[in-house]
C-alpha positions in Angstrom: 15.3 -5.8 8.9 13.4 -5.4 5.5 13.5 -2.4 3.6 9.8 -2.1 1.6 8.7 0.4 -0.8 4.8 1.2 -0.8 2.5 2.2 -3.7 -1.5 2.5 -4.6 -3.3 3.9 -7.1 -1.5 3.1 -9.8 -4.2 2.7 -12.6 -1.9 1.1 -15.4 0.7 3.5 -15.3 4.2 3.1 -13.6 6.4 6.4 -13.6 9.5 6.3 -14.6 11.2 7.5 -11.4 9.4 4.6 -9.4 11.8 1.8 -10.0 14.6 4.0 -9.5 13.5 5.1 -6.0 12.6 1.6 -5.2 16.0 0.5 -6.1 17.0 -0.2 -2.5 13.9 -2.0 -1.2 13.6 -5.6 -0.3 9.9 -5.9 -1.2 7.4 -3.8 -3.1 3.6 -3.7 -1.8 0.7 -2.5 -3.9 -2.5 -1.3 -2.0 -4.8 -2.0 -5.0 -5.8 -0.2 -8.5 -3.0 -1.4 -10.1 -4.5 -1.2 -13.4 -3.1 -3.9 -15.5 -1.9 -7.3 -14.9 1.4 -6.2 -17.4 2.0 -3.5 -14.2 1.7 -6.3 -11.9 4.2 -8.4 -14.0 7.0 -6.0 -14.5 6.7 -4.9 -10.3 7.1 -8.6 -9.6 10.1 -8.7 -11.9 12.0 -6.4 -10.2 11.3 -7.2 -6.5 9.3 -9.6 -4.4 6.1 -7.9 -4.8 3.0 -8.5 -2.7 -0.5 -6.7 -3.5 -4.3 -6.6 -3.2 -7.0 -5.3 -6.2 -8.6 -2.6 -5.9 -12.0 -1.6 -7.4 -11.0 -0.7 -11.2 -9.0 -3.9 -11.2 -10.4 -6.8 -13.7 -10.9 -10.2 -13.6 -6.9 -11.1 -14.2 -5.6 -8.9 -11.0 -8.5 -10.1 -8.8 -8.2 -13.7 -9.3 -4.0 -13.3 -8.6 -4.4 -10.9 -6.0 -6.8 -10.9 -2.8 -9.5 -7.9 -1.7 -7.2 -8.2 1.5 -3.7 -9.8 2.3 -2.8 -10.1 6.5 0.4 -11.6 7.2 3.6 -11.1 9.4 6.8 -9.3 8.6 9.6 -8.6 10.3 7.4 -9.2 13.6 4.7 -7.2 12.7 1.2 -7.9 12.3 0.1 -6.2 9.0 -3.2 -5.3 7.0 -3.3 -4.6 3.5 -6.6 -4.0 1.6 -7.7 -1.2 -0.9 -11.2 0.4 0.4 -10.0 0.7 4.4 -11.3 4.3 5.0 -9.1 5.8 8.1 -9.2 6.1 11.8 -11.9 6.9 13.1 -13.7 6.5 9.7 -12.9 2.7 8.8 -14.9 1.1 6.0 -17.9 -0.5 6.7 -16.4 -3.6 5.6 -13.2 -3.7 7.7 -14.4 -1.7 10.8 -15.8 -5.0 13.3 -12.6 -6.7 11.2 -10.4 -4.3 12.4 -11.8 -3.4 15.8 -12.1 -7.1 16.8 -8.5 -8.4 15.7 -5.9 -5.0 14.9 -3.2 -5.4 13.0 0.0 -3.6 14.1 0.1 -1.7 10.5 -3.1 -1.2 8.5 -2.6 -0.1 4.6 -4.8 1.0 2.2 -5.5 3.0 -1.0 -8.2 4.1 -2.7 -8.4 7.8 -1.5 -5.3 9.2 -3.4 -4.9 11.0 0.1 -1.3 10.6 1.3 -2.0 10.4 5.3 0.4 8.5 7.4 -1.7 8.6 10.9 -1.5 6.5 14.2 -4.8 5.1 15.5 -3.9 5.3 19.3 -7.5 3.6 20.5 -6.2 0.9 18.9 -2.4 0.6 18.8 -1.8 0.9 15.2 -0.1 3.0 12.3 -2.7 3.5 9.0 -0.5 4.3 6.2 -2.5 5.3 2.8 0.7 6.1 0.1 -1.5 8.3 -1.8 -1.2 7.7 -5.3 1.0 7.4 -8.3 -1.1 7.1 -11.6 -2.0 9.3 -13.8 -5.8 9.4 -13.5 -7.4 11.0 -10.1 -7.5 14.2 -8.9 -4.5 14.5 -6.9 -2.0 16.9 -8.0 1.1 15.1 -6.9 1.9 11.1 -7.4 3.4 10.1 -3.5 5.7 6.7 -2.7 6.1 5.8 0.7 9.4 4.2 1.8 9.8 2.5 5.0 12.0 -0.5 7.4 10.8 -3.2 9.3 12.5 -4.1 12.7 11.7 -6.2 15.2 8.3 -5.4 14.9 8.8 -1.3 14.3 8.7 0.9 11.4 11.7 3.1 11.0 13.1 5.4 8.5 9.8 6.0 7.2 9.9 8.5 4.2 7.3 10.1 1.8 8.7 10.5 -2.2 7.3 13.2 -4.3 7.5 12.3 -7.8 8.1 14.7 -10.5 5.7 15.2 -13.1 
């Protein structure tokens, strides 16, 4: 079992409540628009810390960090890029990716739209944490906290930051 604590979005800026709520996790992942490499740094300080760039990220981020990172965890198959658009409206890109070879878990930023959604035509979970920077339009910087085991997410919880 891994406990992982999920973040996008965050254009340069870490709240202060982030760490704190991200105390207990095993492994922090970044779905892209970190923002600074110095962002980067201090996440990877705390926790192992696995991430992809997003489209405001410079040179530094994308040559440390790839457009999209698949790998196993905990006996899941997972997905992790920035730009991944949803079900039923997957990214140009990703879509004949996706539809020819789905992951078990598919994660992506970009929208600052929390949604947590199952794509049942093809057996997966799309999770999109929202975001938790200060620059965007949303009104309210999300988290998402979540377990790995044997190959199934459990105790899968949305934070609300404050501020």
């Amino acid at each position: 079992m891994i406990r992982i604590g999920l973040m996008s979005d965050t254009h340069g800026y870490l709240h202060p409540q982030v760490l704190m709520h991200f105390s207990a996790v095993d492994e922090i992942w970044h779905a892209g628009d970190i923002g600074t490499m110095e962002l980067a740094d201090e996440l990877a300080s705390c926790k192992p810390f696995r991430a992809v760039y997003g489209n405001v990220d410079g040179k530094d981020l994308r040559t440390s960090y790839p457009e999209d990172l698949r790998f196993h965890c905990e006996g899941m198959d997972i997905w992790m890029t920035h730009i991944g658009g949803y079900p039923g409206h997957y990214n140009p890109r990703v879509k004949p990716l996706i539809l020819q070879n789905p992951p078990q878990l598919f994660i992506c930023g970009h929208s600052h739209i929390l949604k947590i959604v199952p794509d049942n035509k093809l057996h997966l979970l799309h999770i999109n944490p929202g975001a938790c920077g200060r620059q965007g339009w949303h009104r309210v910087k999300t988290l998402v906290r979540f377990e790995i085991n044997d190959g199934k997410i459990r105790n899968l919880e949305v934070i609300e930051l404050e501020g």
